[in-house]
C-alpha angles and dihedrals in degrees: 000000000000094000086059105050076048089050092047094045090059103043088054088047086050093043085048090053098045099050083052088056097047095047086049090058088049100057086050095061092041090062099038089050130199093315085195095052116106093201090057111091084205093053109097086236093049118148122207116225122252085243092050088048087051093045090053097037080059092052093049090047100050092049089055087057080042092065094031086059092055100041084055100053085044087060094039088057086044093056085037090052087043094051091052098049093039080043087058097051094050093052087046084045091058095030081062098040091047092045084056091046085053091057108047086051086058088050098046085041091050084042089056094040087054088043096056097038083064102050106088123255107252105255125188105244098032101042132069130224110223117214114180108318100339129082111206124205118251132228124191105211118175099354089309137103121240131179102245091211139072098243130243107200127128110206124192106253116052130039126266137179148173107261103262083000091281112154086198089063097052080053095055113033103009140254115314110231132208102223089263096054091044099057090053102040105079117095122262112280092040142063141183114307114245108244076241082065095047086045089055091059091054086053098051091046093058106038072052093058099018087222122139134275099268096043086064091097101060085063101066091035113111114245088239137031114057123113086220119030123344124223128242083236085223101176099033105250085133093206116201122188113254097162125211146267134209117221107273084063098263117144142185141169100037106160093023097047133042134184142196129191118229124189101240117101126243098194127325103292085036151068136193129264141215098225129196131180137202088222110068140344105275133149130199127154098186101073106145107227121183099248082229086062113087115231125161135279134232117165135211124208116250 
């Protein structure tokens, strides 16, 4: 009895062993595959599928694009890289080309500046005073500037005219003004002259010569020109006689007479005048003139 529980224990160990061996082997054959099978990728003769061959051409394929992409960004930062240094040249192109701009402004501005220091300072005296077309000569009397001429300029309000007119006249003595065109007509910068400014020069004249009231006249007459006695033309004014016209254009006593308008006021329709006479050497500064009549202009700078 005991022999045959032995007998039966080792026939189920060696059936045991046998079923493990048989299920190894198994396994085996399941991981190598059917190496003959051409539906085995495992199998040496094995044959992808049409739909296998697509799917690895795409892939190919992608990774191609893959690559192109890349090549491509590669070239854009390259042409990025190129524009910024080509951009860099340019801004150092025009911050030369401003710096030199620059330079040559400070030279043409030195070259002004040079320019301007040599041309002379204007002087009375020395200097005109240009009215139109027409430069005048200047005088400095009494520390003040005068025009030394009896103007010729026609403005555009007032009315003006040649004594007798006569354009010979306007040549020789100046234009004749009503009062309107005469406060208007003396260049910028300057203006008609206050009988109290006529009466200074008088003043200075004769303090100068130390000569009496009535003799001042004789100081701003011209040394030629004057049909009676001529001045000594002292301080320079240089009168002429122009004479005078009312205001329907009648005139009388050019050559013997000579008038100057002046801005103060002798009553409301008049203003005073600067008068000079061939005939002696008086002086009087508050002749009373109708503002209609025309009379001439000298101008003092403001």
């Amino acid at each position: 009895m005991l022999f045959y529980n032995e007998s039966k224990m080792s026939l189920r160990v060696g059936l045991s062993t046998a079923a493990i061996s048989c299920l190894f082997i198994l396994v085996s054959c399941a991981d190598i595959g059917d190496r003959d099978n051409p539906m085995d990728p495992g199998a040496d003769n094995y044959e992808a599928s049409v739909d296998e061959v697509k799917s690895s051409s795409s892939s190919v394929s992608s990774s191609s694009s893959v690559v192109e992409t890349k090549n491509s960004s590669s070239s854009k930062e390259e042409k990025t890289s190129t524009s910024s240094v080509s951009s860099s040249s340019e801004k150092s192109s025009n911050s030369s080309s401003s710096s030199s701009k620059k330079s040559e402004t400070i030279k043409s501005s030195s070259s002004e500046t040079a320019s301007s220091s040599s041309v002379s300072t204007w002087t009375c005296g020395d200097s005109t005073v240009t009215r139109g077309d027409v430069k005048y000569k200047t005088v400095k009397i009494n520390e003040q500037c005068w025009t030394k001429e009896n103007l010729r300029y026609v403005p555009s309000s007032g009315n003006t005219m040649c004594y007798g007119g006569d354009n010979s006249n306007c040549e020789k003595y100046g234009l004749l003004y009503d009062y309107d065109a005469a406060n208007v007509a003396c260049p910028s910068g300057w203006r008609l002259p206050t009988a109290d400014e006529y009466n200074a020069i008088a003043e200075f004249s004769l303090k100068k010569n130390e000569l009496r009231d009535y003799d001042a006249g004789k100081h701003l007459k011209a040394t030629a020109g004057w049909s009676g006695e001529n001045g000594d033309d002292n301080v320079g004014f240089t009168a002429l006689p122009g004479g005078k016209c009312d205001e329907e254009k009648e005139c009388d006593q050019v050559g013997s007479l000579g008038y100057w308008w002046t801005s103060s006021t002798k009553v409301s329709y008049s203003h005073q005048t600067l008068s000079l006479t061939a005939d002696s050497d008086n002086f009087t500064a508050v002749f009373g003139l109708e503002n209609e009549s025309y009379a001439s202009v000298r101008c003092i700078k403001k």
